[in-house]
C-alpha positions as CSV (number, residue, x, y, z in Angstrom):
1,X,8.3,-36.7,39.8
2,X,8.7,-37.8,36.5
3,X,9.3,-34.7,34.7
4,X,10.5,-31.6,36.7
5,X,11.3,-28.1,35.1
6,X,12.5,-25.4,36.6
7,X,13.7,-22.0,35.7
8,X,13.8,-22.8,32.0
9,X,15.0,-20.3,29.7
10,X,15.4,-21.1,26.1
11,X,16.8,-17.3,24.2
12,X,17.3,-16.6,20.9
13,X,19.5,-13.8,20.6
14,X,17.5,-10.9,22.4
15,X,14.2,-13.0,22.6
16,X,13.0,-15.4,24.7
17,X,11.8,-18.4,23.3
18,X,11.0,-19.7,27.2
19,X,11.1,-17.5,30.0
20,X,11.6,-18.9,33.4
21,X,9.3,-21.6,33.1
22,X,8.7,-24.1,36.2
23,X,6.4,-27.1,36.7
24,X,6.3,-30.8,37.1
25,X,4.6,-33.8,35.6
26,X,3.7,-37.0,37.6
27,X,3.2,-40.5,37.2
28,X,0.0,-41.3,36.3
29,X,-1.5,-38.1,34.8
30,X,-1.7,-36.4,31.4
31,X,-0.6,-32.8,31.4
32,X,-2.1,-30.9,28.9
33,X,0.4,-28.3,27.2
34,X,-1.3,-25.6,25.3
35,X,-0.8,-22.1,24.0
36,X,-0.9,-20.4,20.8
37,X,1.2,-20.3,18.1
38,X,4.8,-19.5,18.9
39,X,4.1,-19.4,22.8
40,X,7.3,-21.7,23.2
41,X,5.5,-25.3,24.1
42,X,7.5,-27.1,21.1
43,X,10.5,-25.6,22.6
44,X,10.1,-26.7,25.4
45,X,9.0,-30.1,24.6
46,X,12.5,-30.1,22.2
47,X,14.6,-29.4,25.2
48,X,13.0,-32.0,27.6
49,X,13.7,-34.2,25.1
50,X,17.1,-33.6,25.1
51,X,16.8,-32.3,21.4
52,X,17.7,-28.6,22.0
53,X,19.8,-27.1,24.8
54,X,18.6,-24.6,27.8
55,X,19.8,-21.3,28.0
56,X,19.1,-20.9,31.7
57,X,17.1,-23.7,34.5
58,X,17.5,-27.1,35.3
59,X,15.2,-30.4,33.7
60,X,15.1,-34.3,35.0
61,X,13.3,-37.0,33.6
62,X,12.7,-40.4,35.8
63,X,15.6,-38.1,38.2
64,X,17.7,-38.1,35.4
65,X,19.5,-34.5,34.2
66,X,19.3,-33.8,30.7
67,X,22.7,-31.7,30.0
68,X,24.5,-34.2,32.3
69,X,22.6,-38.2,31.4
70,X,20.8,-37.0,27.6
71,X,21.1,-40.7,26.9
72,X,19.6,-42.0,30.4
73,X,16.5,-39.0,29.5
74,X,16.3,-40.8,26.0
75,X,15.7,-43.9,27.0
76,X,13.1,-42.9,29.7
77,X,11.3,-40.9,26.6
78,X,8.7,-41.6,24.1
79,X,8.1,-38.6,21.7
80,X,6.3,-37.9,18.6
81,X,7.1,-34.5,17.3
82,X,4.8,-32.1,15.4
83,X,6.0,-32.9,12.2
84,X,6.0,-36.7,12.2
85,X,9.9,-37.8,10.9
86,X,9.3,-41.0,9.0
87,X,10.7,-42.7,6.4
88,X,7.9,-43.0,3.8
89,X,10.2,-45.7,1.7
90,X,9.6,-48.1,4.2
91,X,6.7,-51.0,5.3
92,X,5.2,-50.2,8.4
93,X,6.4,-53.5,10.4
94,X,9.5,-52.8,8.9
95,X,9.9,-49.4,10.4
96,X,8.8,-50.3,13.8
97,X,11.7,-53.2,13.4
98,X,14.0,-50.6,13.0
99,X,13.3,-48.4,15.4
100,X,12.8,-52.0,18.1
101,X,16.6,-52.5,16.9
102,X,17.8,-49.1,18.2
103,X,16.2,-49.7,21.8
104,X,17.7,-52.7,21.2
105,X,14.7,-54.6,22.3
106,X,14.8,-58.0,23.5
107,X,11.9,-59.8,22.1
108,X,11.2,-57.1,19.3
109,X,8.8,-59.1,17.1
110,X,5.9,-59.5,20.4
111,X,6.4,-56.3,21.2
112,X,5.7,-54.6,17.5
113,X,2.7,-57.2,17.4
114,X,1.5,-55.4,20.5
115,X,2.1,-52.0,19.3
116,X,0.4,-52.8,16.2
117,X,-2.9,-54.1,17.6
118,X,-2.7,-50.9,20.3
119,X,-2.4,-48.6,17.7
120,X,-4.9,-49.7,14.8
121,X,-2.6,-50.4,12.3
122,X,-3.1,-54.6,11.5
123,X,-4.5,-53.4,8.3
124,X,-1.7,-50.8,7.2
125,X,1.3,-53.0,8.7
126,X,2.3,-54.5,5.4
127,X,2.0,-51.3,3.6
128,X,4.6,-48.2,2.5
129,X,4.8,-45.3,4.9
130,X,4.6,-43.2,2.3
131,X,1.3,-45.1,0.8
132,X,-0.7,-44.6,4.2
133,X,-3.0,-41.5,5.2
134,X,-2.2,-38.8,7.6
135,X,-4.1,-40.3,10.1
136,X,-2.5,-43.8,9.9
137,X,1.0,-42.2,9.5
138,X,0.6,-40.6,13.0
139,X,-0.6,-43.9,14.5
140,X,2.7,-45.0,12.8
141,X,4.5,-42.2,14.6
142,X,2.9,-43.1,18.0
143,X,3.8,-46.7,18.1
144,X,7.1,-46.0,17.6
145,X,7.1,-43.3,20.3
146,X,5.5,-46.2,22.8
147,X,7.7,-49.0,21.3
148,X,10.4,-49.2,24.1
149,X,7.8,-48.7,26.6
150,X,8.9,-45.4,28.0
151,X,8.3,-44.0,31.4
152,X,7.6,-40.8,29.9
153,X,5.5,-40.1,26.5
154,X,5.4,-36.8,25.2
155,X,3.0,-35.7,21.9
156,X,3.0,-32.7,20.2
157,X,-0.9,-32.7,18.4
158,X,-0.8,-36.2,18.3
159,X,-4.2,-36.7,16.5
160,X,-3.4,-33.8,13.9
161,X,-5.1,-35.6,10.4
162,X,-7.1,-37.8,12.3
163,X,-10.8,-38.6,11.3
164,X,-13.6,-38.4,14.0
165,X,-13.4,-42.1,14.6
166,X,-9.6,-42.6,14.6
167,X,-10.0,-39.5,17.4
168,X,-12.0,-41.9,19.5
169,X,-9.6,-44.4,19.7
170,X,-6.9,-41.9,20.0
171,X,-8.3,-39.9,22.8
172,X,-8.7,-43.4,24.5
173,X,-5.4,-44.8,24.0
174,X,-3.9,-41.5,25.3
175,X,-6.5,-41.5,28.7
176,X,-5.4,-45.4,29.1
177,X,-1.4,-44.8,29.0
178,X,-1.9,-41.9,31.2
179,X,-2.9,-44.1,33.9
180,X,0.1,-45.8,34.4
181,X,2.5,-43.5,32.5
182,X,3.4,-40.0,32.6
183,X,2.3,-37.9,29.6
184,X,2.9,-34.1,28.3
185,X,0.4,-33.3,25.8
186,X,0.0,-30.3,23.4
187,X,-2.9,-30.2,20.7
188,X,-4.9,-26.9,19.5
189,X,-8.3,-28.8,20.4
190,X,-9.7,-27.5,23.8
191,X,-12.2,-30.4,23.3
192,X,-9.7,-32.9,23.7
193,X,-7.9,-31.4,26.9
194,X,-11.3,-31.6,28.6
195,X,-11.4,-35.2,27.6
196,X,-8.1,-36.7,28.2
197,X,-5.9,-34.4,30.7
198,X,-6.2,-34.4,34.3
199,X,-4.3,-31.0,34.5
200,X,-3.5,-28.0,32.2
201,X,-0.4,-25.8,31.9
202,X,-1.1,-22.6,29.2
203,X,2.2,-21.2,28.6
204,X,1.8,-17.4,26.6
205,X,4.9,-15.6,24.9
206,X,7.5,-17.5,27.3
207,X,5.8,-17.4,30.2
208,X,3.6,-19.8,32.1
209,X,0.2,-18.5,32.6
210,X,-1.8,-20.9,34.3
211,X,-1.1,-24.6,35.8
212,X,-3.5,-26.3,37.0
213,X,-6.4,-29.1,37.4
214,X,-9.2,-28.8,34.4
215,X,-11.9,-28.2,37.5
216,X,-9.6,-25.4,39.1
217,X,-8.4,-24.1,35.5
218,X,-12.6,-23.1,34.6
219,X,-12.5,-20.8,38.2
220,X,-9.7,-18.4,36.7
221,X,-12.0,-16.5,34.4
222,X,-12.4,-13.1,36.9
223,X,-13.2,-15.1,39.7
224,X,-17.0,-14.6,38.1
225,X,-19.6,-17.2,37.6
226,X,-22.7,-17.0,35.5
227,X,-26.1,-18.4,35.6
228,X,-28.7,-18.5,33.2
229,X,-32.6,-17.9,34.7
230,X,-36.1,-17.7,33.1
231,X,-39.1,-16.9,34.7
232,X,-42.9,-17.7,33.7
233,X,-43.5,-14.0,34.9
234,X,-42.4,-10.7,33.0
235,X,-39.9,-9.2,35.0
236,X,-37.0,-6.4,34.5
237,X,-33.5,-6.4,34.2
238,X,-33.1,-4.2,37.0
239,X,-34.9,-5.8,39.8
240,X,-33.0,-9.2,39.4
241,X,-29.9,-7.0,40.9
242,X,-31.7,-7.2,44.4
243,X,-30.8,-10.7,44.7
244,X,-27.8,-11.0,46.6
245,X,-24.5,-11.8,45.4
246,X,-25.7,-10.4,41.6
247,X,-23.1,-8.0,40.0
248,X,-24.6,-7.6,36.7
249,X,-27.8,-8.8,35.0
250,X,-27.9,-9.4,31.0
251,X,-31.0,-10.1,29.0
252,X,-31.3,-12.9,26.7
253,X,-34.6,-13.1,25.5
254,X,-38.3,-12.7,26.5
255,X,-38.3,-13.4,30.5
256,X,-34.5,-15.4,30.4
257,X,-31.6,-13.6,31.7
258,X,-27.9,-14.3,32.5
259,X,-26.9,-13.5,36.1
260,X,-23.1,-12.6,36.9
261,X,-21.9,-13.3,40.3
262,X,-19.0,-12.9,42.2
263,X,-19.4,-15.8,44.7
264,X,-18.4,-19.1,43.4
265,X,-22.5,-20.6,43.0
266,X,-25.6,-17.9,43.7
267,X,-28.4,-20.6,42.9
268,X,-29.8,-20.8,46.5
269,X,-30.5,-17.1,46.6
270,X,-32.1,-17.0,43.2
271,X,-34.4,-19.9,44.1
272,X,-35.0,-17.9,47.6
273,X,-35.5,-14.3,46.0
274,X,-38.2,-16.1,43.2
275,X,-40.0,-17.7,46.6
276,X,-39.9,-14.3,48.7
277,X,-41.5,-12.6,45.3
278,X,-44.3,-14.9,44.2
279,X,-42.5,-15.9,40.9
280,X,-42.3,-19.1,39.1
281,X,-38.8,-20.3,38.2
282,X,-39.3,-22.6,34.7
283,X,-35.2,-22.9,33.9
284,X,-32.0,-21.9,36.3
285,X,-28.3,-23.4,35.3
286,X,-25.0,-22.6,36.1
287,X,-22.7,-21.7,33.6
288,X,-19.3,-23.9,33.3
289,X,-16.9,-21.8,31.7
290,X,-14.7,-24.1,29.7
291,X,-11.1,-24.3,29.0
292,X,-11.1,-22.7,26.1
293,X,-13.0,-19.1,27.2
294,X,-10.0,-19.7,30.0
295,X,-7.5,-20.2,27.4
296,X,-8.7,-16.9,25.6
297,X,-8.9,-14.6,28.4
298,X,-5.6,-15.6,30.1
299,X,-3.5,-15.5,26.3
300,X,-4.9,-12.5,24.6
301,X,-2.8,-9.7,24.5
C-alpha cells in the first residue's frame, strides 16, 4: 500500500481533531477525502505529510514511518495545501527552479519544461506569482507539488479559483496521474468526486463514516432505492403498493409517481404488475442516488 493509516488520533486538549481513523490508499487510484468543515481531513492530510504529529496510531508512506523516516515520507510526497504557500515576488520558472533545487533534481530545467506544458502555464511562466490569477496560482502550486515526481500526491481543493475550463483540464490531469500514481484528494465539489475518484472516504467530527468505491458509496443511503413511474392510465397512490417489493409510494404529478423499495432494483415487478393490470407504462427509471445525498445523510448531525 502506498499510504496506510491506522488508529490515527490527532487531540487538541479534550477534543479530538481525528478519532481513531484507519484506511489505506493504493497505487493507482484517487481516494476522494471529503467532509465538512472542521471534520479533521486537513488534519489529517497535515500529519501524513509529516507536517503535524499524531497523538495516537501509526502512518507509512511508500512503507516508510512518518515519526521514525519524515524525510524518507517527504520525498515520496507531493502536496498542495489548502492555502497555496507561494512566494508572490517571484517568476513562475523561477519558483519551480527553486523548488527543482531542493529535490535537488538532476536535469531540473527538462523536468520544469515538462511541468509547465502539463500544467497550463507556458503562457504565465515568465510572469510574477503574485501578478497571476487564482486559478493559475494553483496550477503554479500543483506543479511544484508534481515536480520531483512523487509516488504519492496529495491535494487539498486543488481546483479552488479555477474557471469551468481550467476545471476540465484539471479534473483530467488529476484522473491521468491517478493511474499510475497514488492520490488523496479533498475538494467540497461532489461533482468532481464522481468524476475523478475511484473510491471515497467521508470522515465526520473525527470519525470515519464511510470508505468505499463511488458505485458501493450511492447503496448506503437506507439500503432504499427509488424509481420514478408514469402511466398513460389514471391510477392511485394506493394501489401501486400491491406491487411487490414497494415500501412507499409518492406522487409527483398527474399519473407519475416515485416508488421506494427496499430490494436493490424493483423494475421487473413494476413492468410485470402494469402487464397483469392492462396498463400502459410511458416512463420507468431508476433513481441513482449520488454522492452528495450520501454525503448529507451519513454527516448530518
Amino acid at each position: 500500500m502506498s499510504v496506510s493509516v491506522k488508529g490515527l488520533t490527532k487531540k487538541y486538549g479534550e477534543q479530538r481533531a481525528v478519532d481513531n481513523v484507519s484506511f489505506e490508499a493504493r497505487q493507482g487510484e484517487v481516494l476522494g477525502f471529503l467532509g465538512p468543515n472542521g471534520a479533521g481531513k486537513t488534519t489529517t492530510m497535515k500529519i501524513i505529510t509529516c507536517f503535524l504529529p499524531q497523538t495516537e496510531g501509526e502512518v507509512e508512506v511508500c512503507g516508510f514511518n512518518t515519526e521514525e523516516d519524515p524525510m524518507e515520507v517527504r520525498r515520496r510526497i507531493g502536496y498542495l495545501p489548502e492555502h497555496n504557500p507561494l512566494y508572490k515576488d517571484m517568476y513562475v520558472r523561477e519558483y519551480l527552479g527553486f523548488i527543482a533545487g531542493l529535490h535537488k533534481l538532476p536535469n531540473p530545467k527538462a523536468r520544469i519544461d515538462e511541468m509547465i506544458e502539463l500544467t497550463g502555464l507556458e503562457r504565465e511562466q515568465k510572469k510574477l506569482i503574485g501578478a497571476l490569477s487564482k486559478g493559475y496560482r494553483q496550477r503554479v502550486g500543483l506543479a511544484q507539488a508534481m515536480l520531483h515526481n512523487p509516488d504519492v500526491l496529495i491535494l487539498d481543493e486543488p481546483t479552488s479559483g479555477l474557471d469551468p475550463n481550467q476545471l476540465v483540464d484539471i479534473r483530467a490531469l488529476i484522473k491521468n496521474i491517478g493511474q499510475e500514481k497514488t492520490v488523496i484528494f479533498s475538494t467540497h465539489i461532489m461533482q468532481e468526486v464522481q468524476a475523478i475518484c475511484d473510491r471515497v472516504i467521508i470522515i465526520n467530527q473525527g470519525k470515519l463514516v464511510a470508505n468505499d468505491p463511488i458505485d458501493v458509496l450511492r447503496q448506503r443511503i437506507s439500503g432504499e432505492t427509488g424509481v420514478v413511474v408514469q402511466f398513460l392510465e389514471k391510477i392511485g397512490a394506493g394501489k401501486l403498493k400491491e406491487i411487490p417489493g414497494v415500501k412507499e409510494v409518492q406522487k409527483i404529478e398527474n399519473n407519475q409517481f416515485q416508488l421506494i423499495s427496499t430490494k436493490q432494483d424493483i423494475r421487473p415487478q413494476v413492468f410485470q404488475w402494469a402487464v397483469k393490470n392492462g396498463l400502459t407504462l410511458i416512463e420507468m427509471r431508476q433513481e441513482v442516488y449520488s454522492v452528495e445525498d450520501v454525503f448529507q445523510k451519513l454527516t448530518k448531525n
